[in-house]
C-alpha positions in Angstrom: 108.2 46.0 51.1 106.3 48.8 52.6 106.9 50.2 56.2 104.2 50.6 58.2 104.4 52.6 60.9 102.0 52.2 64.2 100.7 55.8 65.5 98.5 55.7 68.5 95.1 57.8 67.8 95.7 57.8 64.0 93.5 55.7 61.3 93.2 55.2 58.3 88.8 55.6 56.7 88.4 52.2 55.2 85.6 54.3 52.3 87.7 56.8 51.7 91.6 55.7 52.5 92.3 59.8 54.2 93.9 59.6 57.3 91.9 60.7 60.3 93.4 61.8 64.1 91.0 60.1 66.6 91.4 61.0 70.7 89.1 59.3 73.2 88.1 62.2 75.8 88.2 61.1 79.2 85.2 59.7 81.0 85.4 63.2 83.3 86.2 65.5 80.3 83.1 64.5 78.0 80.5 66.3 80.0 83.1 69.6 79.3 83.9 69.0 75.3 80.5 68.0 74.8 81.2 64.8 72.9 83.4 60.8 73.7 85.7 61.6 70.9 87.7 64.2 69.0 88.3 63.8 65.3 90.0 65.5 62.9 91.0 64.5 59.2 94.4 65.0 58.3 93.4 65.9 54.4 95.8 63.1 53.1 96.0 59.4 52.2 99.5 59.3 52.4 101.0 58.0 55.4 103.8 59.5 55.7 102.0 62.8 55.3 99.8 62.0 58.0 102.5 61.2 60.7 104.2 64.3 60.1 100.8 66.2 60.2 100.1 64.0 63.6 101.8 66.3 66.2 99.8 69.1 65.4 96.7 67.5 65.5 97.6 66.0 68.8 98.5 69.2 70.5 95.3 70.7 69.6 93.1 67.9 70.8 95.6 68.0 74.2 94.8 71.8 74.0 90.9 71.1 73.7 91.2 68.8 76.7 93.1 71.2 78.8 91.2 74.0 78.2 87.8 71.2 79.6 89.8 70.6 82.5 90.3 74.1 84.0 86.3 75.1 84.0 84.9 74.3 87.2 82.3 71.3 86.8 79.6 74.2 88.8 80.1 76.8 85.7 79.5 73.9 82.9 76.4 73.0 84.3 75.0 76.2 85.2 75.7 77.2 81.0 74.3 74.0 80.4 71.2 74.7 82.4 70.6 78.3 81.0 71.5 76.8 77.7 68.4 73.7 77.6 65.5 76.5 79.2 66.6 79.0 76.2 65.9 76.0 73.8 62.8 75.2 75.1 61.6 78.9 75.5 61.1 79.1 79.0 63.6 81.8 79.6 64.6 85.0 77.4 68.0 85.0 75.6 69.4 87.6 78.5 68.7 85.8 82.1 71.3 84.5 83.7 69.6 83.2 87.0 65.8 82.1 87.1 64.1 81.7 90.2 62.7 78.7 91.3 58.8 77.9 90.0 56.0 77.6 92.7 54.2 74.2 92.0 50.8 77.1 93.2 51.7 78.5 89.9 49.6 76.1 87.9 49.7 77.7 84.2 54.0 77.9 84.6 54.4 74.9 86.3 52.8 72.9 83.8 54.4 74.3 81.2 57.7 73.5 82.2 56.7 70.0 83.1 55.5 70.1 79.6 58.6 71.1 78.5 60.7 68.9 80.1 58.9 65.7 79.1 59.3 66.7 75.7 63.0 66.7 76.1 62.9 63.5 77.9 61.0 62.3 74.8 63.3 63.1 72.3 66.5 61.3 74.7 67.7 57.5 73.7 65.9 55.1 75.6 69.2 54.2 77.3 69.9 57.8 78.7 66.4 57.3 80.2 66.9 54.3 82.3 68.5 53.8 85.2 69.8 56.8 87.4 69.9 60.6 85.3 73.2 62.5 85.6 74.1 65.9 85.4 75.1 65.9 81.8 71.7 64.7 80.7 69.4 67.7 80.2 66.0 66.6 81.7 67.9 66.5 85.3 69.3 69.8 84.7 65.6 71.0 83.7 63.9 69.6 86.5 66.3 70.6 88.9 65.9 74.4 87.7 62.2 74.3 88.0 62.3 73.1 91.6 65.3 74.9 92.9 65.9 77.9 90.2 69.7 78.4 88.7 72.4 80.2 90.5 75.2 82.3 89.0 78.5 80.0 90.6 80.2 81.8 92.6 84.0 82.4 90.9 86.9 80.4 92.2 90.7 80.9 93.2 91.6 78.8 89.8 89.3 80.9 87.6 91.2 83.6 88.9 94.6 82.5 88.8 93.7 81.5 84.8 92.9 84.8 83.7 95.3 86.2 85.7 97.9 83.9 84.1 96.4 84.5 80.3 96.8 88.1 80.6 100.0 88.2 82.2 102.0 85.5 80.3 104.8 86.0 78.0 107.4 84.0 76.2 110.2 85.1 78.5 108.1 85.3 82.2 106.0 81.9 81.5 107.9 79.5 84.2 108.7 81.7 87.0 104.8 83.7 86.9 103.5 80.1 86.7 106.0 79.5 89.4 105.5 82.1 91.9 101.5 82.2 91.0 101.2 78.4 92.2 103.1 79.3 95.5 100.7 81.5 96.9 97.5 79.1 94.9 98.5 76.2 96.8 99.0 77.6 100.2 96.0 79.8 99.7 94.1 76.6 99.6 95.8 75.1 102.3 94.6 77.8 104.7 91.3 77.9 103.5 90.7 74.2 104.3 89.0 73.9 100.3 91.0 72.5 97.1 89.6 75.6 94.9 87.8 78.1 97.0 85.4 80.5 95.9 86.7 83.8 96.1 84.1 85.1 98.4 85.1 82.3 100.6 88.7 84.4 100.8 87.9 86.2 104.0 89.7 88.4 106.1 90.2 85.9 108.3 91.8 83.5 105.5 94.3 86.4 104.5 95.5 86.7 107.7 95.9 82.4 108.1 97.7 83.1 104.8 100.2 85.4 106.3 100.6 84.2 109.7 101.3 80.6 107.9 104.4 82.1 106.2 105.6 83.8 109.1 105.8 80.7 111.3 107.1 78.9 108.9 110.9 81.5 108.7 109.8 83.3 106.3 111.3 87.1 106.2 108.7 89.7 106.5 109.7 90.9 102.7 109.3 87.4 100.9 105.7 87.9 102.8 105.1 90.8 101.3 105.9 89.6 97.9 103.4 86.9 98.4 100.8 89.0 99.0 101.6 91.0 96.5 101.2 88.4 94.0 97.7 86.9 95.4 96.8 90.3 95.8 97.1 91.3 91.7 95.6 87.5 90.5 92.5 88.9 92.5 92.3 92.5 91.7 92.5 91.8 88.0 90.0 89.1 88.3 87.8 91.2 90.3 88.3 94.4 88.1 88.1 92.6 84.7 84.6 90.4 85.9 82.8 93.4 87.9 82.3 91.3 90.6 82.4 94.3 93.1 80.7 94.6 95.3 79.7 91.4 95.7 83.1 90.0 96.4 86.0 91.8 98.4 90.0 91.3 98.2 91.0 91.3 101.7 94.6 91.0 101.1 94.5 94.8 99.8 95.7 96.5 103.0 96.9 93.3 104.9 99.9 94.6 106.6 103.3 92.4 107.7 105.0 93.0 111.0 108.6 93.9 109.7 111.0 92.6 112.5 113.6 93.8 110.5 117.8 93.3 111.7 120.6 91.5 110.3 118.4 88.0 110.8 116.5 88.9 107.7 117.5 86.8 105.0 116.2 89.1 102.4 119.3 91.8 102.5 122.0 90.5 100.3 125.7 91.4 100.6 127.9 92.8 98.7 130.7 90.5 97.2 134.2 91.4 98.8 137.8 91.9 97.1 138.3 88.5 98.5 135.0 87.0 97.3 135.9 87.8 94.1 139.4 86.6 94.2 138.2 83.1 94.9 135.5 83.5 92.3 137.9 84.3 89.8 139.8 80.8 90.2 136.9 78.5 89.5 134.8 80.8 86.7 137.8 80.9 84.5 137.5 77.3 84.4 133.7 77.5 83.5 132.5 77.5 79.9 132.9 80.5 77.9 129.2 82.1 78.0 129.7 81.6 81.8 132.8 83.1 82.6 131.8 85.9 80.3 128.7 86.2 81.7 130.1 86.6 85.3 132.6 89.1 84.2 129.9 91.2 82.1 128.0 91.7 85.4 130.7 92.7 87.8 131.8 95.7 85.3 128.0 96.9 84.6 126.5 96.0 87.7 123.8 94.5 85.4 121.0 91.7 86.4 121.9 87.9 85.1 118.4 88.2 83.6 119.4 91.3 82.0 122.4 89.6 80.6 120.8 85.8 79.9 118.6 87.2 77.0 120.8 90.3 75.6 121.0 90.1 71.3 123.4 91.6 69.5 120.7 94.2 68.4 121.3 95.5 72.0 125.1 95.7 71.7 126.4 99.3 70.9 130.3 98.4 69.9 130.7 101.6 67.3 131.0 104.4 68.9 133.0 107.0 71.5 131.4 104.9 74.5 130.4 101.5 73.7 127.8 100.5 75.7 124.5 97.7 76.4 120.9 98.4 76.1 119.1 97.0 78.5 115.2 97.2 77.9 112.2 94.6 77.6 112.3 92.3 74.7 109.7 89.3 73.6 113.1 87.1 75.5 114.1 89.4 78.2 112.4 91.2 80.2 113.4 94.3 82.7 112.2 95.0 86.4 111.1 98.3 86.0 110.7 101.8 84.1 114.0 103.2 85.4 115.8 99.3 84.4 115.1 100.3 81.2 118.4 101.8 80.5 122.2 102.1 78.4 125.0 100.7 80.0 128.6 101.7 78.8 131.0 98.8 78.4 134.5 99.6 79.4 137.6 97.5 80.6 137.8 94.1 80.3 134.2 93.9 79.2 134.4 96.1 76.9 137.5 93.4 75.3 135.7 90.4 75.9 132.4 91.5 73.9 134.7 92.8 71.4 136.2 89.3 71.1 132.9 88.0 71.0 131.3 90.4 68.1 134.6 89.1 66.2 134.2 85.5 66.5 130.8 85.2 65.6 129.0 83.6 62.9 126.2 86.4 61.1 123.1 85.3 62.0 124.1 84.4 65.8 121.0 86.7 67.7 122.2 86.0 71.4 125.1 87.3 73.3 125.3 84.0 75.4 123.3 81.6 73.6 123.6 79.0 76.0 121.9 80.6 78.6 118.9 82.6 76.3 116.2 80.0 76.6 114.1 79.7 79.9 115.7 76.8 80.7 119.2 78.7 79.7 118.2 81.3 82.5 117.6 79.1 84.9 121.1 77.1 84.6 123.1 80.1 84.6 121.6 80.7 87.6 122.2 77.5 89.1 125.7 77.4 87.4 126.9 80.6 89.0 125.8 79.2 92.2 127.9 76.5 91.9 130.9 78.5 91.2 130.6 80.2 93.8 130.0 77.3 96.2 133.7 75.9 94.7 134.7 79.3 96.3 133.2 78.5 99.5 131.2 82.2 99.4 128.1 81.3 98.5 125.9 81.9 101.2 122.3 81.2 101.5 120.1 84.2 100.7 122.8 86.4 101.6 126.1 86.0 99.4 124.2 84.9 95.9 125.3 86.3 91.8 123.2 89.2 92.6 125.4 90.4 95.0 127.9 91.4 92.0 124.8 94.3 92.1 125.6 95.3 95.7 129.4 95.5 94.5 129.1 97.4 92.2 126.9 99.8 94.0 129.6 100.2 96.7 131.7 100.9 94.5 130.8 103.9 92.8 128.9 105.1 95.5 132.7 105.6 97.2 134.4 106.7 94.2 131.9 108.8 92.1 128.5 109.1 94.5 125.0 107.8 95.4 123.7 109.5 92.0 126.1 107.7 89.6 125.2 104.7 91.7 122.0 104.5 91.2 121.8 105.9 87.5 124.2 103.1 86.1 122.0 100.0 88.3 118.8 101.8 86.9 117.1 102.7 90.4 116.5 106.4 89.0 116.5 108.1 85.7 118.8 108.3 83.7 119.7 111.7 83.3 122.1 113.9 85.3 119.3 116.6 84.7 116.6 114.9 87.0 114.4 114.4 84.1 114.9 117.1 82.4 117.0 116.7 78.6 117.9 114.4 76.7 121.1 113.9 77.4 122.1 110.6 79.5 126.0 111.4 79.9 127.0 108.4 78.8 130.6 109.3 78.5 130.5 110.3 81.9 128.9 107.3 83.5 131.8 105.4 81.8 134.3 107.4 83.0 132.6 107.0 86.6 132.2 103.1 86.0 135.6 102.6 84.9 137.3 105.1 87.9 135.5 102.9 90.6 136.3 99.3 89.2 140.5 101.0 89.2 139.6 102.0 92.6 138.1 98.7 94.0 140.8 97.3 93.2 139.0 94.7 90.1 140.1 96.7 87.0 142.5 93.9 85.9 140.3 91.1 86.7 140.8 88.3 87.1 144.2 89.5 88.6 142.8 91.3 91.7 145.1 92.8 93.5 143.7 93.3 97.8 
C-alpha cells in the first residue's frame, strides 16, 4: 500500500502528473505581487521528491510575500500609475511626476480620454462594473489626468529597510533588528502616525522623541544611544536616496541634558574580591562552556561577545605567549578598530583552553559551542546573570558580567598603569610605541596581565584568597 502524504499548497497536474507548489496571496498582498496566486513546478512526479523540494519553494513564495508587504501601498500605486501612462504613450520613459491636464487643453485632454477608454476597453467586463479600485488601471489613469502623479514622500519603514539591508549580518541580525525597532516604534508613537513620512520627522518630533525617554527614567547615555541609532537609519537613507534638500534629519545635533552622578544607571561597577568569591561557588556548578567562559573573561578582561563566537582558528596555544585573537568574523563581531586585538592567555586560562584544545574532537570550529549561535549569545548572557543572581551580586544595570571588564581594568591600572589597562581591554592601540612599529609586546602585556591577577588577589581562582 502506498503512503500518501497530505502537504498544504502542493498538487499534483492531473495532464501531466509533475508536482506543482501553489500559494494563495492574500487579498491585501495581490495588488503588490501583481497576481492571486504563486506557482511554481517542483520539476518532479515523484512524491517524495516533491515534499522534500517543498520547503524551499515555500520559503521563497513567504519571501515574495514579505518583500509585498514592506512597500508602502502610496509607492505601488504611484509605479503603477507611471507604469499604465508609459504604455499608453502619454508620458516619456524618464518622468517621474506629470502635472495634472487642464480640461482648456482640448487636443491633450482628449487624448488621454482617448486613451483611457481604450484601456477600459480592453478590461473584463467584471472589472468594469460596480465600483473601480486602485489596482485597476483606468482609475489610476483618470485620476492622473485630473490630479497629476506625485513622487510619495519616503517613510520611517522605507528607511528603517534599507537601513537594516545594508547593515545586516549573520552575527548582528537580532540585536540591530532589536535596537532598530526600539527607536521605530517610539518614533511613531511621538509622531501621532503608524509610518511617518520622513519629512513629517520635525524638529519638534525629535525633541518629543527625546523628552519621551527622559521622562520615562531613562539615563541621559541610553538617550543618546537612541538617537544615535535613529539618527544613522536616516542619514543613510537620506545620503543613499539624495533626498537632500528636500528632507532634513533633525536628530543630527539634538543634544541630551546629561544630569550625570551616581543615579545614572549607565556606569557599571567593578566586581569586588568578594563578588567574585561568591561567583566562584555557583559557576563551578554551571556547565562546562559556562564556567569556562566566566573564567576566560576575568583573566583577559575580554567581552562575552568576544568570547561567545571565538574558533579555534583564533586560538594561539604554540608559542612563547599563548594568546586570543579577537577581531570581526562572519559569527563574531568586535566593537571597534582598537577591539580588534591579541589577547595573551596566562594562568588558569591559559590551563583550561589547554584542556580544552586536548579534549576536542578535529573538526570542532567553536571554543564554546553552546553559546556560538545567536541564540547561544543570548543565553550565556542570561545564564551568567543567573549565576550571579545565586550570588546575590547581581545588580541591575550596575553589577552585570560586563563588569568582569571594569575588574580587570582596576586591576592593572593599580599594578602595571592606565596604558597597559587600556591596551589589553582594546580602548587604544596596541602598541607600546603609540602607533609607531610593529611590535605589540605581547610578552609584556602577559607579564602585566598575569602580575595584576597575583596582585588582586584572583590568580588561584576559584580559591580567592581576601
Amino acid at each position: 500500500m502506498k503512503l500518501s502524504i497530505q502537504v498544504s499548497n502542493l498538487i499534483r497536474d492531473k495532464k501531466s502528473g509533475i508536482w506543482k507548489y501553489r500559494r494563495r496571496v492574500p487579498q491585501a498582498l495581490k495588488f503588490a505581487v501583481g497576481k492571486g496566486e504563486i506557482w511554481e513546478s517542483l520539476k518532479t512526479k515523484d512524491e517524495a521528491v516533491a515534499i522534500a523540494r517543498y520547503p524551499a519553494a515555500h520559503e521563497r513564495a513567504e519571501a515574495v510575500l514579505r518583500a509585498a508587504g514592506a512597500v508602502p501601498r502610496e509607492t505601488l500605486v504611484y509605479e503603477a500609475t507611471l507604469n499604465d501612462l508609459k504604455q499608453a504613450g502619454l508620458i516619456d520613459g524618464s518622468a517621474t511626476e506629470v502635472p495634472p491636464i487642464p480640461i482648456d487643453y482640448d487636443a491633450k485632454f482628449k487624448k488621454w480620454t482617448d486613451a483611457i477608454l481604450e484601456v477600459a476597453a480592453s478590461q473584463p467586463e467584471s472589472q468594469m462594473n460596480g465600483p473601480l479600485r486602485r489596482d485597476n488601471p483606468v482609475l489610476r489613469m483618470a485620476v492622473a489626468q485630473f490630479r497629476g502623479v506625485k513622487k510619495p514622500q519616503a517613510t520611517l519603514s522605507e528607511a528603517v529597510e534599507h537601513y537594516l539591508s545594508q547593515k545586516i549580518t549573520t552575527f548582528n541580525e537580532r540585536d540591530l533588528r532589536k535596537q532598530v525597532g526600539l527607536v521605530q516604534k517610539l518614533l511613531s508613537e511621538v509622531s501621532g502616525t503608524a509610518d511617518p513620512r520622513l519629512d513629517e520627522i520635525t524638529l519638534d518630533v525629535a525633541e518629543a522623541f527625546r523628552e519621551r525617554m527622559l521622562a520615562a527614567g531613562n539615563s541621559p547615555a541610553t538617550v543618546k544611544r537612541r538617537i544615535t541609532t535613529i539618527k544613522a537609519v536616516l542619514n543613510r537613507f537620506i545620503k543613499d536616496k539624495r533626498l537632500k534638500p528636500e528632507v532634513e534629519n533633525y536628530f543630527n545635533g539634538l543634544e541630551v541634558r546629561d544630569v550625570g552622578g551616581p543615579a545614572d544607571r549607565d556606569r557599571r561597577d567593578a566586581l569586588s574580591i568578594p563578588d567574585l568569591a561568591a561567583c566562584a561557588v555557583h559557576f563551578e556548578r554551571g556547565n562546562e562552556d559556562l564556567r569556562d567562559t566566566w573564567l576566560l573573561q576575568m583573566f583577559t578582561g575580554a567581552r562575552p561577545t568576544e568570547l561567545s563566537g571565538l574558533t579555534w582558528d583564533d586560538v594561539r596555544l604554540n608559542g612563547q605567549v599563548p594568546y586570543l585573537v579577537l577581531r570581526h568574523t562572519e559569527t563574531r563581531r568586535v566593537k571597534g578598530k582598537y577591539s580588534v586585538r591579541e589577547v595573551p592567555i596566562v594562568g588558569k586560562a591559559l590551563e583550561m583552553m589547554q584542556r580544552r584544545d586536548a579534549g576536542r574532537v578535529a573538526q570542532e570550529r567553536f571554543v564554546f559551542p553552546r553559546y556560538a549561535s545567536a541564540k547561544g549569545r543570548a543565553a550565556l548572557s542570561a545564564s551568567q546573570i543567573k549565576k550571579m543572581k545565586a550570588a546575590n551580586v547581581w545588580v541591575l544595570g550596575r553589577k552585570v558580567p560586563y563588569s568582569l571588564r571594569h575588574s580587570m581594568k582596576d586591576w592593572m591600572t593599580r599594578s602595571a598603569g592606565h596604558g597597559w589597562a587600556e591596551m589589553l581591554l582594546g580602548h587604544t592601540v596596541q602598541k607600546v610605541s603609540g602607533g609607531y612599529g610593529s611590535d605589540t609586546f605581547l610578552d609584556l602585556l602577559a607579564a602585566k596581565v598575569e602580575q595584576s591577577l597575583k596582585d588582586a588577589g584572583v590568580w588561584d581562582y576559584p580559591d580567592i584568597k581576601f
